[in-house]
N, CA, C and O atoms as a GROMACS GRO file, in nm:
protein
  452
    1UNK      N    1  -0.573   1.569  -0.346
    1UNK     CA    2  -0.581   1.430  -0.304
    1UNK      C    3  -0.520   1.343  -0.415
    1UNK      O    4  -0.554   1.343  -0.533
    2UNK      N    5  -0.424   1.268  -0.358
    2UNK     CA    6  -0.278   1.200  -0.490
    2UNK      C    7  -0.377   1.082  -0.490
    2UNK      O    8  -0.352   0.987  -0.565
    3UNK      N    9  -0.496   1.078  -0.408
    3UNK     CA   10  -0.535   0.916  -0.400
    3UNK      C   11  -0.607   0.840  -0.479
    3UNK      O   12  -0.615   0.718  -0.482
    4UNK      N   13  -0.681   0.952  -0.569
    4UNK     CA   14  -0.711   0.966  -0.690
    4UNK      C   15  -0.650   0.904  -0.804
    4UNK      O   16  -0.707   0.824  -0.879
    5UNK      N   17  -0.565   0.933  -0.811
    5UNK     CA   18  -0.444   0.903  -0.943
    5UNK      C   19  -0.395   0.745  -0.889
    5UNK      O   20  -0.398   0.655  -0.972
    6UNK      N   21  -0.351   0.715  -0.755
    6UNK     CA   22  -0.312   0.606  -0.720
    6UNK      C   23  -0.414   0.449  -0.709
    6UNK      O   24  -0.371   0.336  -0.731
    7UNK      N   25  -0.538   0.483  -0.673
    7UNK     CA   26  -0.656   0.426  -0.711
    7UNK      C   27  -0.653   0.407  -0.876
    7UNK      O   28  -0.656   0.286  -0.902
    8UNK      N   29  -0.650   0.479  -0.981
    8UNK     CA   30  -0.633   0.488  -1.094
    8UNK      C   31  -0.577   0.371  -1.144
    8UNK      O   32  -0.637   0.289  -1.214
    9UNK      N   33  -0.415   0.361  -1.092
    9UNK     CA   34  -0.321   0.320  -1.153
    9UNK      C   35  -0.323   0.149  -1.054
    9UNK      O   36  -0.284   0.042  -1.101
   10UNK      N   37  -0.363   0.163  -0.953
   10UNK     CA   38  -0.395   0.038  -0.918
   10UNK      C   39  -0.487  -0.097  -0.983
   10UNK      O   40  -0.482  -0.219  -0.996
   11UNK      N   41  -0.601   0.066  -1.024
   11UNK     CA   42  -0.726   0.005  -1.083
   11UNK      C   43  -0.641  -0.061  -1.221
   11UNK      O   44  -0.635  -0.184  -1.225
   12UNK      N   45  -0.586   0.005  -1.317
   12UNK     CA   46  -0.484  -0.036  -1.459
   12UNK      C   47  -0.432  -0.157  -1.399
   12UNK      O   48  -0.486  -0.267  -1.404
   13UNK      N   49  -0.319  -0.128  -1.339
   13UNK     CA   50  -0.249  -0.270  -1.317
   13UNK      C   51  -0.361  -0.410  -1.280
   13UNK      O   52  -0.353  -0.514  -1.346
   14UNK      N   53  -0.439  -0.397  -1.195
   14UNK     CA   54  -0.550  -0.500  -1.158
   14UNK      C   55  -0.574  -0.567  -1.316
   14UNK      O   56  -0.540  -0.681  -1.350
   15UNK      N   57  -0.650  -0.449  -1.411
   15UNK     CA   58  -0.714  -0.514  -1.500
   15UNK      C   59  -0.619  -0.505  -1.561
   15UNK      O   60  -0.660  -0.606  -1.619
   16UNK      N   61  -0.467  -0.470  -1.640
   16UNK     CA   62  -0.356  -0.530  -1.706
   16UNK      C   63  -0.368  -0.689  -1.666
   16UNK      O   64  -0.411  -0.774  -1.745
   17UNK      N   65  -0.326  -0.715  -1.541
   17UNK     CA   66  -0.309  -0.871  -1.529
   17UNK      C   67  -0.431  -0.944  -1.545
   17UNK      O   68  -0.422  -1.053  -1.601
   18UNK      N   69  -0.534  -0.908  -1.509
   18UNK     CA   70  -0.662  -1.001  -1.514
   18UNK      C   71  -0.698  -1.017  -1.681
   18UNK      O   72  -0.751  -1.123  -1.715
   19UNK      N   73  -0.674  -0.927  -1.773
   19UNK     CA   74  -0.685  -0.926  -1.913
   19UNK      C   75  -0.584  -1.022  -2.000
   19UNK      O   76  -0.609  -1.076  -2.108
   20UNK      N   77  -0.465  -1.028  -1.923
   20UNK     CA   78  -0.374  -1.111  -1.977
   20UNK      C   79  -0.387  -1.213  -1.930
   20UNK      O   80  -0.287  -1.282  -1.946
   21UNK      N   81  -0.484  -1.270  -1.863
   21UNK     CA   82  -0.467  -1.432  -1.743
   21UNK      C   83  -0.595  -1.430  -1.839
   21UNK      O   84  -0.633  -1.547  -1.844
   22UNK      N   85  -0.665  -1.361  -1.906
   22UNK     CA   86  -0.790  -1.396  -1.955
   22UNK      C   87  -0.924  -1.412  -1.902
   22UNK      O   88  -1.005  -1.500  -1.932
   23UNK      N   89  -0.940  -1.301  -1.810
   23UNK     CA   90  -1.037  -1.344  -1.696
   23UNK      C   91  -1.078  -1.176  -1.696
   23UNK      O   92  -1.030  -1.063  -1.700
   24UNK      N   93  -1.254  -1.283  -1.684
   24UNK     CA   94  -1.346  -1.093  -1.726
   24UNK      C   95  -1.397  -1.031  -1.587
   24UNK      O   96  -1.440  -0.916  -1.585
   25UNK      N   97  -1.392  -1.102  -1.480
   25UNK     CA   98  -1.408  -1.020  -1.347
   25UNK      C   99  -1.278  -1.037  -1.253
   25UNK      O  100  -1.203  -1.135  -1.248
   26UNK      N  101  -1.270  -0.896  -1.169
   26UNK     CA  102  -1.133  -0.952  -1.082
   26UNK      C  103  -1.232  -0.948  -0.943
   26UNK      O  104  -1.316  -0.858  -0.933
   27UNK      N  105  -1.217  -1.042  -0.845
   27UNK     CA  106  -1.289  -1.057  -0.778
   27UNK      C  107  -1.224  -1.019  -0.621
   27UNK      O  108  -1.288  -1.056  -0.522
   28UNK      N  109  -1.101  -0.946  -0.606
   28UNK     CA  110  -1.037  -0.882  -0.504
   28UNK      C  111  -0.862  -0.868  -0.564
   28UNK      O  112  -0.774  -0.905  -0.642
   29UNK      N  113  -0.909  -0.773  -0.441
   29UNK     CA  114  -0.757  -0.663  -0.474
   29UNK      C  115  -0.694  -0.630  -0.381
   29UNK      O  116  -0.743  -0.531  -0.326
   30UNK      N  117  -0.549  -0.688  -0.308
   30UNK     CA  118  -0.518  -0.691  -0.274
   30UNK      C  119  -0.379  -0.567  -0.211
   30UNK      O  120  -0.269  -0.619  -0.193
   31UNK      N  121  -0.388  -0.460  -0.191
   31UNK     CA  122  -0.274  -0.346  -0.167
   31UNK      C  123  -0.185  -0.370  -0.046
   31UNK      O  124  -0.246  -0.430   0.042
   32UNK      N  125  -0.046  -0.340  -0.012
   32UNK     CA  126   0.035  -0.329   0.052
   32UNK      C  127   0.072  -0.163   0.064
   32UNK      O  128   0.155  -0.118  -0.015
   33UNK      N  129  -0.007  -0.052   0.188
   33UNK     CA  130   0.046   0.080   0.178
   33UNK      C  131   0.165   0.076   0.292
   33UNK      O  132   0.162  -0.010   0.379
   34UNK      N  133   0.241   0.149   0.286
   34UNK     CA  134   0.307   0.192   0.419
   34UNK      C  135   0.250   0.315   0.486
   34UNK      O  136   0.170   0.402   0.452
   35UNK      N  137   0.311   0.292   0.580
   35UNK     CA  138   0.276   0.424   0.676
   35UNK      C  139   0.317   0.563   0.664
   35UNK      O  140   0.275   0.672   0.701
   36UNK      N  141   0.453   0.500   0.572
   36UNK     CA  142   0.531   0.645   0.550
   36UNK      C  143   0.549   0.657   0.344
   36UNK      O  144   0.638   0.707   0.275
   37UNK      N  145   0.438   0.595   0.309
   37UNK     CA  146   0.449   0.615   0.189
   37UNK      C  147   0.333   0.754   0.096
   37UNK      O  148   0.314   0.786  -0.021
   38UNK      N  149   0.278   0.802   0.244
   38UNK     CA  150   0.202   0.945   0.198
   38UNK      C  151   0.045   0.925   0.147
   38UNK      O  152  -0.029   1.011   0.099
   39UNK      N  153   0.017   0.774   0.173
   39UNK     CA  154  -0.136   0.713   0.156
   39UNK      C  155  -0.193   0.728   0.303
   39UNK      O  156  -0.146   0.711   0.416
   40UNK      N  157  -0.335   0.771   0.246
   40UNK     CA  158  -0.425   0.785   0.399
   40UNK      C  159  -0.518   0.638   0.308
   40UNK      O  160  -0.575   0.636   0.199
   41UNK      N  161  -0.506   0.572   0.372
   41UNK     CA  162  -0.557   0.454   0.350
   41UNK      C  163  -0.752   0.505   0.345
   41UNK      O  164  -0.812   0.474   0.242
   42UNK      N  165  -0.827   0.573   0.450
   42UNK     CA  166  -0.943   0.585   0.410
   42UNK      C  167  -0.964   0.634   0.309
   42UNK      O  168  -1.053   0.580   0.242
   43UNK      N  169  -0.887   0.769   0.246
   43UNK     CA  170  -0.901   0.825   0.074
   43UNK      C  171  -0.881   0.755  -0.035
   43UNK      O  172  -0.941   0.766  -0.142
   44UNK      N  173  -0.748   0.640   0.009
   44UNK     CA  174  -0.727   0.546  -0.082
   44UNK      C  175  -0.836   0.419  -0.124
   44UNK      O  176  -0.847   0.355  -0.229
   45UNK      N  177  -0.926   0.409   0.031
   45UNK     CA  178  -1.050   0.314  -0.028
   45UNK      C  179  -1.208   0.392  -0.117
   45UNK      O  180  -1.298   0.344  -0.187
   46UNK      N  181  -1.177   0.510  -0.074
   46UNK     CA  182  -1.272   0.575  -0.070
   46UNK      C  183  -1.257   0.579  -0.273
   46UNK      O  184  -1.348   0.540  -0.345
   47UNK      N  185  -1.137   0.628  -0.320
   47UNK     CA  186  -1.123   0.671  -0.382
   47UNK      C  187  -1.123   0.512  -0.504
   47UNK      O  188  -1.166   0.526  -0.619
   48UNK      N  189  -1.075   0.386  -0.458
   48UNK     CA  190  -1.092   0.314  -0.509
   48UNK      C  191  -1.270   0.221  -0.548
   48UNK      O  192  -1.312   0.150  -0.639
   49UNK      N  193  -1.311   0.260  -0.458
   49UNK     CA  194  -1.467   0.294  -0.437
   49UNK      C  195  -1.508   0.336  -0.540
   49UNK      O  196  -1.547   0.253  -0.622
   50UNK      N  197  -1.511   0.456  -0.567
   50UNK     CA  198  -1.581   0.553  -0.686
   50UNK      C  199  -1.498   0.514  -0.814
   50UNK      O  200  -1.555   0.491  -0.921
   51UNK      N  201  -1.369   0.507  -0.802
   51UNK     CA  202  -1.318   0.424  -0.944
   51UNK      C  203  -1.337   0.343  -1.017
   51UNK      O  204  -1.334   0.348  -1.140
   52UNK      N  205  -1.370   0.224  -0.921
   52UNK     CA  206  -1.385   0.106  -0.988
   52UNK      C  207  -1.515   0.088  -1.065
   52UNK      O  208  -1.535  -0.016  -1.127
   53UNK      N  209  -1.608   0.193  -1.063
   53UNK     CA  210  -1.711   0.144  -1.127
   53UNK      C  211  -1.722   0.173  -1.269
   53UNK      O  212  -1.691   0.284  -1.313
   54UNK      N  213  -1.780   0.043  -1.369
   54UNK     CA  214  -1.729   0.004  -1.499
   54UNK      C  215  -1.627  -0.051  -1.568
   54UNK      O  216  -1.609  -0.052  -1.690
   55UNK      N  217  -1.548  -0.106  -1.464
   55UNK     CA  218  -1.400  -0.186  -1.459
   55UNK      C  219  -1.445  -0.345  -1.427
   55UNK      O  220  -1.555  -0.400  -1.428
   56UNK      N  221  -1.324  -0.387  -1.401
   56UNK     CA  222  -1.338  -0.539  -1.455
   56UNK      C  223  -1.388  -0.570  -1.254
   56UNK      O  224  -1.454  -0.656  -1.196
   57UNK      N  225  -1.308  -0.440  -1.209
   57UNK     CA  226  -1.294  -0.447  -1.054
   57UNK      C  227  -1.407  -0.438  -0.986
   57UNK      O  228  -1.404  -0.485  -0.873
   58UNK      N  229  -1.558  -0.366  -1.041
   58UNK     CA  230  -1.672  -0.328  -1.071
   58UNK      C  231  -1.715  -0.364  -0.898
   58UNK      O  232  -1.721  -0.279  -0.809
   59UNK      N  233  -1.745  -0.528  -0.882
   59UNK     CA  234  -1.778  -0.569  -0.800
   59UNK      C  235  -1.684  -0.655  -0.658
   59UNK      O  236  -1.707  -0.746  -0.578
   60UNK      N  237  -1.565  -0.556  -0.691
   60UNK     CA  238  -1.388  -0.649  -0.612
   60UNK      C  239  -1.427  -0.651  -0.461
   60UNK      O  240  -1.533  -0.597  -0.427
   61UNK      N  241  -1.348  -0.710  -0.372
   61UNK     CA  242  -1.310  -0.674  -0.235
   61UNK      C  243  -1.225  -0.579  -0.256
   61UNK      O  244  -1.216  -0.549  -0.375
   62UNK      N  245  -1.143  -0.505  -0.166
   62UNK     CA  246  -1.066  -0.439  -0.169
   62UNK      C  247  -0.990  -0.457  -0.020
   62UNK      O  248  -1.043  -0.431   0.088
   63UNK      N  249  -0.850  -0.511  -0.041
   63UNK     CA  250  -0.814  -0.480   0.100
   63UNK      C  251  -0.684  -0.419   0.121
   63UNK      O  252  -0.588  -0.436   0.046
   64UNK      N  253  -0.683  -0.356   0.215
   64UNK     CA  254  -0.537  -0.248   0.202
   64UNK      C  255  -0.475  -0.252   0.337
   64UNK      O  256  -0.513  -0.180   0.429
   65UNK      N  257  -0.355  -0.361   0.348
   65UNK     CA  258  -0.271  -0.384   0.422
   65UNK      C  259  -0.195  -0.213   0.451
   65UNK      O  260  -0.154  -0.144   0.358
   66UNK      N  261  -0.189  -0.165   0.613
   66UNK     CA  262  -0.132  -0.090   0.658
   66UNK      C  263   0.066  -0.150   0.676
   66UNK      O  264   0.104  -0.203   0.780
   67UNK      N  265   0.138  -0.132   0.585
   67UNK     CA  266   0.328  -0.160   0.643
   67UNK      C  267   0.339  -0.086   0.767
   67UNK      O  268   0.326   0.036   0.772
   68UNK      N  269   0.360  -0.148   0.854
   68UNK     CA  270   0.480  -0.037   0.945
   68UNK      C  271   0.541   0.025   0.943
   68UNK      O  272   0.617  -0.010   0.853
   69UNK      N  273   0.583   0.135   0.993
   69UNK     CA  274   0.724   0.174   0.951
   69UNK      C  275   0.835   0.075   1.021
   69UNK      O  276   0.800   0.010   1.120
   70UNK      N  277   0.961   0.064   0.973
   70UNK     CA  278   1.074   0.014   1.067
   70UNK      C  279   1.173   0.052   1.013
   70UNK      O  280   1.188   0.070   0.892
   71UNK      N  281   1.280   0.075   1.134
   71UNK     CA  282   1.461   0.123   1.135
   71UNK      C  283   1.515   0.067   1.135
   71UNK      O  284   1.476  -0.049   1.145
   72UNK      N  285   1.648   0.091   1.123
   72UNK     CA  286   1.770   0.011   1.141
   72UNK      C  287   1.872   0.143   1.226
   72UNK      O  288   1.946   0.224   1.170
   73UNK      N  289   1.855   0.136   1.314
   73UNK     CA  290   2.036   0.233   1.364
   73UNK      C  291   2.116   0.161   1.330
   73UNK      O  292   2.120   0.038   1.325
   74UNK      N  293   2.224   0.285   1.291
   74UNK     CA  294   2.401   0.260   1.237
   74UNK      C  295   2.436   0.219   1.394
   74UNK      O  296   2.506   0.118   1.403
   75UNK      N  297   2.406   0.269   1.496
   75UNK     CA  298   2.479   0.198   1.616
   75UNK      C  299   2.405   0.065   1.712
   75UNK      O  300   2.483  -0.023   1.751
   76UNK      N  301   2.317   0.057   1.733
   76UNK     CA  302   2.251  -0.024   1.786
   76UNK      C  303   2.173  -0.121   1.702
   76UNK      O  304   2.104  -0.203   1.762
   77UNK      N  305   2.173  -0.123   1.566
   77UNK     CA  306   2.182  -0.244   1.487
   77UNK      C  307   2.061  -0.270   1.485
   77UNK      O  308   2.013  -0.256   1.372
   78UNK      N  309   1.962  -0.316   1.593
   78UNK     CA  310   1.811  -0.384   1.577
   78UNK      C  311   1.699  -0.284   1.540
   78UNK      O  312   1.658  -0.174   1.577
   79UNK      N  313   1.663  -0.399   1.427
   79UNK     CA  314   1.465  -0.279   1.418
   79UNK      C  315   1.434  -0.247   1.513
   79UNK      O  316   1.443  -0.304   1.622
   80UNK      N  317   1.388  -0.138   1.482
   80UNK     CA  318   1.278  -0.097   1.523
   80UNK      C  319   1.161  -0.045   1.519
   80UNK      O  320   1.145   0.075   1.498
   81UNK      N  321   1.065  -0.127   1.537
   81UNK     CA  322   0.897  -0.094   1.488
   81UNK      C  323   0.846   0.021   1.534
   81UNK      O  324   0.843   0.022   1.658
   82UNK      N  325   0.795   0.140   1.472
   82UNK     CA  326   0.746   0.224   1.509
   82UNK      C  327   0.568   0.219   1.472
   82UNK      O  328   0.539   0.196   1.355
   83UNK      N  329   0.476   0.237   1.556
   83UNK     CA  330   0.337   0.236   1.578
   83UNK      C  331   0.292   0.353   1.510
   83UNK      O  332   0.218   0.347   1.412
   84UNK      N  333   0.331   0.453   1.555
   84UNK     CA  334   0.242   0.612   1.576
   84UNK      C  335   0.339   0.702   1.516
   84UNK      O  336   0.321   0.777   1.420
   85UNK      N  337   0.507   0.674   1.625
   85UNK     CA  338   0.574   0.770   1.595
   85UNK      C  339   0.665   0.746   1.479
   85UNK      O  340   0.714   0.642   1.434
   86UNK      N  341   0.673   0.896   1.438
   86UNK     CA  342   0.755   0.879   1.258
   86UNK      C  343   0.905   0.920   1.341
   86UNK      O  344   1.003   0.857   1.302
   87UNK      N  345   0.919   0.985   1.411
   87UNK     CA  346   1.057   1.051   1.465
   87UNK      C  347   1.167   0.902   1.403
   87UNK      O  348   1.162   0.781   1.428
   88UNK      N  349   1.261   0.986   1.315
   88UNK     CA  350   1.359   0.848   1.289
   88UNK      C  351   1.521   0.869   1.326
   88UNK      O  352   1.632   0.864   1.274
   89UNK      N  353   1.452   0.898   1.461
   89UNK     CA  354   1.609   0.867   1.560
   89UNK      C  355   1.559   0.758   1.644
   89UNK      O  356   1.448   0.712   1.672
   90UNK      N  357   1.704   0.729   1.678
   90UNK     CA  358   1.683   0.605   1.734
   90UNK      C  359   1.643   0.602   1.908
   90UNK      O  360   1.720   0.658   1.986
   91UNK      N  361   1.517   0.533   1.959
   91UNK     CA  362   1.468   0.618   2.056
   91UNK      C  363   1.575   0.553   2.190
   91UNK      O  364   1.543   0.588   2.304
   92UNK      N  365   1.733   0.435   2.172
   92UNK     CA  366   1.812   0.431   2.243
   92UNK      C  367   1.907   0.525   2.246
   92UNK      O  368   1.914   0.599   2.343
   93UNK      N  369   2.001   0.538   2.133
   93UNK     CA  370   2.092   0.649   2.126
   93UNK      C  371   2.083   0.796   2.031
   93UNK      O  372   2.161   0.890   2.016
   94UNK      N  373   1.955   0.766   1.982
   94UNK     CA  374   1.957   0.932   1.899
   94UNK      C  375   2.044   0.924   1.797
   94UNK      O  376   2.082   1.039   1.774
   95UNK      N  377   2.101   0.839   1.716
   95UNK     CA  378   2.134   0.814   1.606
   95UNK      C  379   2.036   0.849   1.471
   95UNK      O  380   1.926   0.794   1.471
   96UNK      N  381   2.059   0.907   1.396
   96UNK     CA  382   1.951   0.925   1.274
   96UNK      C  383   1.961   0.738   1.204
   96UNK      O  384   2.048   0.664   1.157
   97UNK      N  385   1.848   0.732   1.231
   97UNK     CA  386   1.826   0.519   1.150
   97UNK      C  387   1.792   0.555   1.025
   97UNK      O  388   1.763   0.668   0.986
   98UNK      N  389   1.800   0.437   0.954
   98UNK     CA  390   1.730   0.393   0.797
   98UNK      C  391   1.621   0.335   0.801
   98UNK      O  392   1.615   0.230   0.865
   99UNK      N  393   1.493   0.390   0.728
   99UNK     CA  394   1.366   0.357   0.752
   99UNK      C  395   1.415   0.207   0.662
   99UNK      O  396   1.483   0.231   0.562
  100UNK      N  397   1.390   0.082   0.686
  100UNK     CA  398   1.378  -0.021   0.641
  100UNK      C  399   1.237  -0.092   0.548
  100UNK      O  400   1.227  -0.163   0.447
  101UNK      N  401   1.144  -0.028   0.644
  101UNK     CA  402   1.007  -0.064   0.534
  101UNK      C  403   0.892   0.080   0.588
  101UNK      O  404   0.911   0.168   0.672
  102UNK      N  405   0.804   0.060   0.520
  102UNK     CA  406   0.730   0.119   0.578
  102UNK      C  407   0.666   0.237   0.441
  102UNK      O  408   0.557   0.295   0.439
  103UNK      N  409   0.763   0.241   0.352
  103UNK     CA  410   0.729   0.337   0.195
  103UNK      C  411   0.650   0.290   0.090
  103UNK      O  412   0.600   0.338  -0.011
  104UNK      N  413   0.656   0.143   0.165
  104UNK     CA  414   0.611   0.087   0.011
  104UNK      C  415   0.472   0.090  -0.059
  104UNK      O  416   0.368   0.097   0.008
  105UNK      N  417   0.471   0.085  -0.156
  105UNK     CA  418   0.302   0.078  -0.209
  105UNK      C  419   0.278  -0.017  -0.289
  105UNK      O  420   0.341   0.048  -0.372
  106UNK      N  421   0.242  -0.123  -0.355
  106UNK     CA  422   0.250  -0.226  -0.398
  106UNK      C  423   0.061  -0.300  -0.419
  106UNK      O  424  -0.027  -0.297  -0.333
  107UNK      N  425   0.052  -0.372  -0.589
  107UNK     CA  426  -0.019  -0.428  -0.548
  107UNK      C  427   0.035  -0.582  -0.495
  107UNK      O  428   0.116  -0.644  -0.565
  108UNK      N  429   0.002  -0.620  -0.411
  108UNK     CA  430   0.028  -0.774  -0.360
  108UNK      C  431  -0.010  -0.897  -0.438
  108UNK      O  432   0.065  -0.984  -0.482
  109UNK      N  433  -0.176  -0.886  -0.449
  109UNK     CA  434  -0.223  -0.932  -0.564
  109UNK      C  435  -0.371  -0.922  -0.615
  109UNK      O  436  -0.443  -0.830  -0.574
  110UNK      N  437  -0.418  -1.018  -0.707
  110UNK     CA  438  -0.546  -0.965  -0.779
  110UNK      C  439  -0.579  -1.145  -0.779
  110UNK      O  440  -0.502  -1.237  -0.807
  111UNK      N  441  -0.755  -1.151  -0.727
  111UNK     CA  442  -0.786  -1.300  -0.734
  111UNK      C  443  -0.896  -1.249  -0.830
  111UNK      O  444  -0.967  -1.151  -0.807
  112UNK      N  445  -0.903  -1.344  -0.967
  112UNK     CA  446  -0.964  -1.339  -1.050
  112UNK      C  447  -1.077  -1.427  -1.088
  112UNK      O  448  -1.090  -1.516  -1.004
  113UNK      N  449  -1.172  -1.433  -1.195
  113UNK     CA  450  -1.226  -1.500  -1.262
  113UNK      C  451  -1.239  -1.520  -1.376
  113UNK      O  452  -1.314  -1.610  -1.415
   0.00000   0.00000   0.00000
C-alpha cells in the first residue's frame, strides 16, 4: 500500500507550509487525486487518518477531490470525460487519445492557524 508513503509526504508538505506561514495548527487539507494517478482514495484517507496523529494536522479536515480522467483524440479533437471507463481509445473513432487530466496528485491547499 504506496498510500502510506503518500499520506506521509502530504502530511510534510502540509506542515512545511504551515511552519513557514508561522502557524501551530493546520486546520484542513485539501488533496487533488486523479483517477488514473494509482490512489484509492479510501487508503489514502484511511492512511492519512493514522498519520496525522502528533502533527500539526493532528486535528485537520481532510478532503480529497476525485480528477476525472479526460482525452483528447488526434482525430476528433474534443474531451472526453471518462466516469468508470479507463479504455483510452476514442469511444468515436478508436484512435489511441492523450489522457489530458486525470494523473494528477497535488496538494491544493492547507487552511491554517
Amino acid at each position: 500500500m504506496h498510500e502510506l508513503s503518500v499520506a506521509l509526504n502530504i502530511l510534510e508538505i502540509a506542515e512545511s507550509h504551515a511552519r513557514a506561514q508561522g502557524a501551530s495548527v493546520i486546520r484542513k487539507i485539501k488533496v487533488r487525486a486523479g483517477r488514473f494517478s494509482g490512489i484509492e482514495k479510501e487508503a489514502l484517507e484511511f492512511c492519512l487518518e493514522a498519520a496525522r496523529a502528533g502533527t500539526l494536522a493532528a486535528s485537520s479536515a481532510v478532503e480529497i477531490e476525485t480528477v476525472p480522467v479526460t482525452l483528447r483524440c488526434p482525430r476528433c479533437g474534443p474531451v472526453t470525460v471518462l466516469l468508470e471507463d479507463f479504455s483510452l481509445l476514442c469511444p468515436n473513432c478508436s484512435a489511441v487519445c492523450a489522457i489530458t487530466s486525470g494523473r494528477e496528485l497535488e496538494v491544493e491547499y492547507i487552511e491554517v492557524d
